[in-house]
KOLKELUM-472636 format. One line per field, with one value per residue (C-alpha): chain; x, y, z. Coordinates in steps of 0.5 Angstrom, whole numbers, plus 500, padded with zeros to 3 digits. Layout:
BEGIN
c A, ...
xx X, ...
yy Y, ...
zz Z, ...
***
This chain:
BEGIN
c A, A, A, A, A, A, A, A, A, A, A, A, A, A, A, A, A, A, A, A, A, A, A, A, A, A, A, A, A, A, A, A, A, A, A, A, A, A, A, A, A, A, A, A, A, A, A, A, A, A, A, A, A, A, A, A, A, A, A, A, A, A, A, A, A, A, A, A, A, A, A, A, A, A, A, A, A, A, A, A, A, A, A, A, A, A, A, A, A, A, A, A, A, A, A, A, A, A, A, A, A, A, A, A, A, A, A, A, A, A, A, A, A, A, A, A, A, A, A, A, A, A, A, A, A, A, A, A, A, A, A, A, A, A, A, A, A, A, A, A, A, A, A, A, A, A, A, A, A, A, A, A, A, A, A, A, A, A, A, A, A, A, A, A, A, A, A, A, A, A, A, A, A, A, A, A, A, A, A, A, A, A, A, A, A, A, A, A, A, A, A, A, A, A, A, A, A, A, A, A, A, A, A, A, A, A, A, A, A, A, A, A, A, A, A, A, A, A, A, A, A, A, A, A, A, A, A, A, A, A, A, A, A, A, A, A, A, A, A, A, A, A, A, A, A, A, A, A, A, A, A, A, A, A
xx 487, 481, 474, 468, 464, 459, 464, 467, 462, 461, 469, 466, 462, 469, 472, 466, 461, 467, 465, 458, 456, 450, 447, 440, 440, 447, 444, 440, 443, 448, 442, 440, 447, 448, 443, 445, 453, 449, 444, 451, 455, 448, 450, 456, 461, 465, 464, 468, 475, 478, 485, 487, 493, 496, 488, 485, 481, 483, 481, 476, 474, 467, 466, 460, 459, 454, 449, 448, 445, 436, 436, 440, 436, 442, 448, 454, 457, 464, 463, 466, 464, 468, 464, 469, 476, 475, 480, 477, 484, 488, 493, 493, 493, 500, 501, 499, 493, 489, 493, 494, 486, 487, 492, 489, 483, 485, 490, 483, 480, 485, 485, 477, 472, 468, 463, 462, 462, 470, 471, 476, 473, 473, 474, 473, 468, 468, 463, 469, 465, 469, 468, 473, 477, 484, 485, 480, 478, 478, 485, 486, 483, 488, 495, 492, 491, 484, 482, 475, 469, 462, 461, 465, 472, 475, 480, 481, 484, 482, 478, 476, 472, 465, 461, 454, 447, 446, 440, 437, 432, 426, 420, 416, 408, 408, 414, 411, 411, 414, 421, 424, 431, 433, 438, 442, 444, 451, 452, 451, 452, 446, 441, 441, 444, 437, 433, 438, 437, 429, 429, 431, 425, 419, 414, 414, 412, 417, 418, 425, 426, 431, 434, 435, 428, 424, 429, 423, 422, 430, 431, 425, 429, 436, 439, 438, 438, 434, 428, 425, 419, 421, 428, 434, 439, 445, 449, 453, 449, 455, 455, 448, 449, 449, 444, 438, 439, 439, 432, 429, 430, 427, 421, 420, 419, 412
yy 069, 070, 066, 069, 073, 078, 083, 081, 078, 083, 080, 074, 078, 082, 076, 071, 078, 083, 084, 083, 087, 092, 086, 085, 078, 078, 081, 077, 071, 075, 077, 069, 067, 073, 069, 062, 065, 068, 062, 058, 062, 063, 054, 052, 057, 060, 056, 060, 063, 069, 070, 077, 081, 088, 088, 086, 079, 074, 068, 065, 058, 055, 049, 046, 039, 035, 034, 041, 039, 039, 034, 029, 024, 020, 025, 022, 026, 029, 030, 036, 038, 043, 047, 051, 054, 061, 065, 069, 074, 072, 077, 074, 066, 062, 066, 061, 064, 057, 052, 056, 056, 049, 047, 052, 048, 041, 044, 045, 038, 034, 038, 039, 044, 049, 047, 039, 041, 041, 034, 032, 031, 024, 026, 031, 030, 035, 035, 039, 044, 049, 056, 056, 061, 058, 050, 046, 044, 037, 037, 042, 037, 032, 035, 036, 028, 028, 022, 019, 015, 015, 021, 026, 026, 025, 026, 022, 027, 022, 016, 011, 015, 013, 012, 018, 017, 014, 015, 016, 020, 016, 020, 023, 024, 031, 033, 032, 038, 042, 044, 045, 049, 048, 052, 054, 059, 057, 061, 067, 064, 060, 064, 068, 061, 058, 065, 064, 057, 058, 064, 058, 055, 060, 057, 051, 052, 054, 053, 055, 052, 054, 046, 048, 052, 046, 040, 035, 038, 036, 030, 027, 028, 026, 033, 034, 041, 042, 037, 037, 035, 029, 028, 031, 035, 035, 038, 045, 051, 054, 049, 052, 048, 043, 045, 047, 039, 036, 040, 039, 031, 032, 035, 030, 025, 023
zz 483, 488, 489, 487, 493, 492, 492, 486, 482, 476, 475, 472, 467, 465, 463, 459, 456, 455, 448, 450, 456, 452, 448, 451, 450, 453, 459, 460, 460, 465, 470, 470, 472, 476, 480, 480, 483, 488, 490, 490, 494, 499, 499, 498, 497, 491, 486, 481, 481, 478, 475, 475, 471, 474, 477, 471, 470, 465, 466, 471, 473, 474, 478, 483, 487, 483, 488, 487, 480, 481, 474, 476, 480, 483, 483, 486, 492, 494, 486, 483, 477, 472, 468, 464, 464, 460, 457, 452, 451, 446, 448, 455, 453, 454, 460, 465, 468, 466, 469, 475, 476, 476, 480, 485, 485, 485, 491, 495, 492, 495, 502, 503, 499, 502, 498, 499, 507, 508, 505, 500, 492, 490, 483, 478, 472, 466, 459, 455, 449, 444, 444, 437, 442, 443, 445, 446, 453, 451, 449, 455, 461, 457, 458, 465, 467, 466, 462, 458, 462, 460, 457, 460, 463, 469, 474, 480, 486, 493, 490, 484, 478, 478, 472, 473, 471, 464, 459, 452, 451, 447, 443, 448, 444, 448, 444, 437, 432, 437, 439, 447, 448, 454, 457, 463, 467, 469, 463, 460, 453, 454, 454, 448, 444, 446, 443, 437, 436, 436, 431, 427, 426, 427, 424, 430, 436, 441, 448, 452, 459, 465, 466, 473, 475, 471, 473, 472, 465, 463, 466, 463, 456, 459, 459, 451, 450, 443, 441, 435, 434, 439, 436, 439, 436, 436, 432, 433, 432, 429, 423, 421, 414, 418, 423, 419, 416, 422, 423, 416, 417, 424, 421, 417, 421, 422
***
C-alpha cells in the first residue's frame, strides 16, 4: 500500500477509469479530480491510498477531513469523511486489498492524521453508494464496525459520533422550469454522469455546477445533486424506468 503523492497520482486512475481512459467525457472527469488530488495534497496531505499487487494498482481509497468540504457551513473538526473504497477487479476481489486500505487508515486515525495537523480523528463518516461491482459498501462499512447515524454511517476511532448538518431542500422559485446537475470532482464518474443525466431531458434548460468550485450554489440546495424544475430527484440514474418517471412527475408540477 502507498499514500498518494504526485509521483504515483495517475495510479488512482489505473484503478477507478481502467476501462475508460480514451473516453472523452471520462477524461474530463479525470482532468477535474486530477486537480482536486493535487490541491489536497498542496493542503492537507495524501488524501487516497493505493493498494498494489506485484507492482499493479488494485484498489484505492479516498478520504478527506470534513473541514475541508466548502459547502458545509458547520463541518465537524477531527472529522474523516470516507468517500469510497474501490475494487473495480473481479479477479482481484477476496484477496484482502480492501480490508487492508482500511485497517491502514484507521491505524493512522488513531495515531494522528497528517491531514488534520497530526491530531487523532475523532470519527469516521461514510455516505455509502453501489456501483453494481462486488459487495456494496454499505454492507462493506457494516461487517468493518461502522454503524448508521443521521444520514450516513460511522465509526467511532477516538470519540463520540456527532450528528452533522442537517436540512431539506425547499422549492427554490429560481429553480422552477429548469434542472441543475451538481457534481463533484472527487470522482472522475460524476462528471460524465452529470452530462449524461442531462441528455436526459434536453428540451429543459440545463445548468451543470462543480459543488466544490460553487458551494454556495450547493448548500443553498442541501447537497441535492439533480433538481428538476424545483424538485429534487432521487432515484438512481441506472434505473432509467424509474428515473425518467420521476421527471416526468417533476414536470408536471405547476
Amino acid at each position: 500500500m502507498r499514500n498518494l503523492r504526485e509521483e504515483n497520482l495517475e495510479d488512482v486512475f489505473q484503478v477507478c477509469s481502467h476501462a475508460r481512459l480514451q473516453d472523452p467525457l471520462q477524461r474530463r472527469g479525470m482532468e477535474l479530480k486530477r486537480r482536486w488530488l493535487l490541491e489536497m495534497l498542496s493542503r492537507y496531505g495524501p488524501c487516497t491510498k493505493v493498494a498494489y499487487l506485484e507492482g499493479r494498482p488494485i484498489a484505492q481509497l479516498l478520504y478527506y477531513p470534513e473541514e475541508a468540504i466548502p459547502y458545509v457551513e458547520e463541518p465537524r473538526r477531527d472529522v474523516i469523511r470516507l468517500h469510497c473504497i474501490y475494487n473495480p477487479f473481479p479477479e482481484m476481489r477476496g484477496r484482502g486489498a480492501a480490508s487492508a486500505l482500511l485497517r491502514e487508515l484507521l491505524r493512522e486515525a488513531e495515531g494522528g492524521m497528517e491531514m488534520l495537523g497530526g491530531k487523532p480523528c475523532r470519527f469516521i463518516a461514510a455516505k455509502p453508494f453501489n456501483t453494481g461491482e462486488g459487495i456494496p459498501l454499505e454492507e462493506f462499512y457494516a461487517s468493518k464496525g461502522f454503524r448508521w447515524g443521521v444520514g450516513e454511517m460511522y465509526l467511532e476511532v477516538t470519540g463520540a459520533y456527532e450528528p452533522g448538518e442537517a436540512g431539506e431542500y425547499r422549492p427554490l422559485s429560481e429553480d422552477e422550469g429548469r434542472a441543475i446537475v451538481f457534481y463533484s470532482p472527487l470522482c472522475e464518474y460524476s462528471y460524465p454522469f452529470a452530462v449524461r443525466v442531462a441528455e436526459v431531458e434536453p428540451s429543459l434548460p440545463i445548468e451543470l455546477i462543480d459543488m466544490w468550485r460553487q458551494p454556495l450554489e450547493a448548500r443553498r440546495r442541501f447537497g441535492e445533486e439533480l433538481i428538476v424544475n424545483a424538485r429534487p430527484i432521487r432515484a438512481w440514474w441506472g434505473d432509467q424506468e424509474s428515473f425518467k418517471e420521476e421527471i416526468r412527475k417533476a414536470l408536471e408540477v405547476s
